[in-house]
N, C-alpha and C positions, 0 to 999 in steps of 0.2 A: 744324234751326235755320236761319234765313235770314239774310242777309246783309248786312241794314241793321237798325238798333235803333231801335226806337220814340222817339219823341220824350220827352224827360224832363218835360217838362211837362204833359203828357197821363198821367202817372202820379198819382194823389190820394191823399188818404188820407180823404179825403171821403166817405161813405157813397152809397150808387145811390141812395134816395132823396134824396136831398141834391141828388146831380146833376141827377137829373130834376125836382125843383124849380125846380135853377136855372136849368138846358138848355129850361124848357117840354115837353121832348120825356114819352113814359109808356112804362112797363115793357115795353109790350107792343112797342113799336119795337125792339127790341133782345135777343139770345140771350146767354145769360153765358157764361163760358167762365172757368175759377176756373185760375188761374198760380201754379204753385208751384216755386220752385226753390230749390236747397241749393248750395251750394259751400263749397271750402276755401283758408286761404292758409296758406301753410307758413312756417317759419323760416329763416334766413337757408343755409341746407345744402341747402335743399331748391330746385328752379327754381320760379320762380310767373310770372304774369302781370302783374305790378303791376296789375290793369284794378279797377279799383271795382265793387264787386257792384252795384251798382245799373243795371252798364252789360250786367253781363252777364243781372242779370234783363230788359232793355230789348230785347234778341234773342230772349228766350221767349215773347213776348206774339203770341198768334194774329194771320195778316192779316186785315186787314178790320176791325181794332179802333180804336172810334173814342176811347175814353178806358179805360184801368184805374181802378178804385175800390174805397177802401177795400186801400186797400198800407199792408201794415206787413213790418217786418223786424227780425231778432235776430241777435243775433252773440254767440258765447261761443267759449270754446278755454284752452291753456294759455297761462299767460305765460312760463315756463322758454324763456331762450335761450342758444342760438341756435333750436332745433328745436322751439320753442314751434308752434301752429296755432291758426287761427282757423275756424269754420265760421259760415258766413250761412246764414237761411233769409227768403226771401221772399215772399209772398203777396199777391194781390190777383185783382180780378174783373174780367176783362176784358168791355168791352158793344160787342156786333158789331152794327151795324145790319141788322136783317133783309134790309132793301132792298139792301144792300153784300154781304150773304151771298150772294144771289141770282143777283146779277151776276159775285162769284167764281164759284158754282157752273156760268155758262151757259160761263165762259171755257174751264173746264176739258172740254168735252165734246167 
């Protein structure tokens, strides 16, 4: 996981084609790369991170991604407290520009 988190705005719920509508850009400019994360927050017994899942899905998004699309997320758990829990699940498709891919690729050699 790296060390900086994607920008929350570049996260949509917009469909790929939708974006490449709007972007002008075509499917073909771009590799997916499908981001899936799970977490949990626990009840007042338990230590958590206060952090908002959406911050922590913001850290799982591959480099070189120029937008997510199509994110959605769930959340269910107990309500009994204090040791009640909540569990997220998050989803969305991240679009790497091929041309960005490349340039990662040449740094790494």
């Amino acid at each position: 996981m790296k060390e900086t988190s994607f920008p929350k705005e570049r996260i949509l719920t917009i469909s790929a084609s939708d974006y490449f509508l709007i972007s002008g850009k075509k499917p073909t400019d771009f590799r997916t790369v499908g981001v899936h994360v799970n977490g949990a927050e626990y009840g007042a017994s338990y230590p958590t991170t206060n952090c908002p899942f959406i911050d922590i899905f913001r850290k799982h998004v591959p480099e070189g991604t120029e937008v997510v699309v199509a994110y959605n997320s769930s959340a269910g758990g107990t309500v009994d407290e204090p040791d009640g829990f909540t569990v997220y699940l998050g989803q969305g498709t991240a679009l790497i520009p091929r041309e960005k891919e490349g340039r990662l690729a040449s740094k790494l050699k």
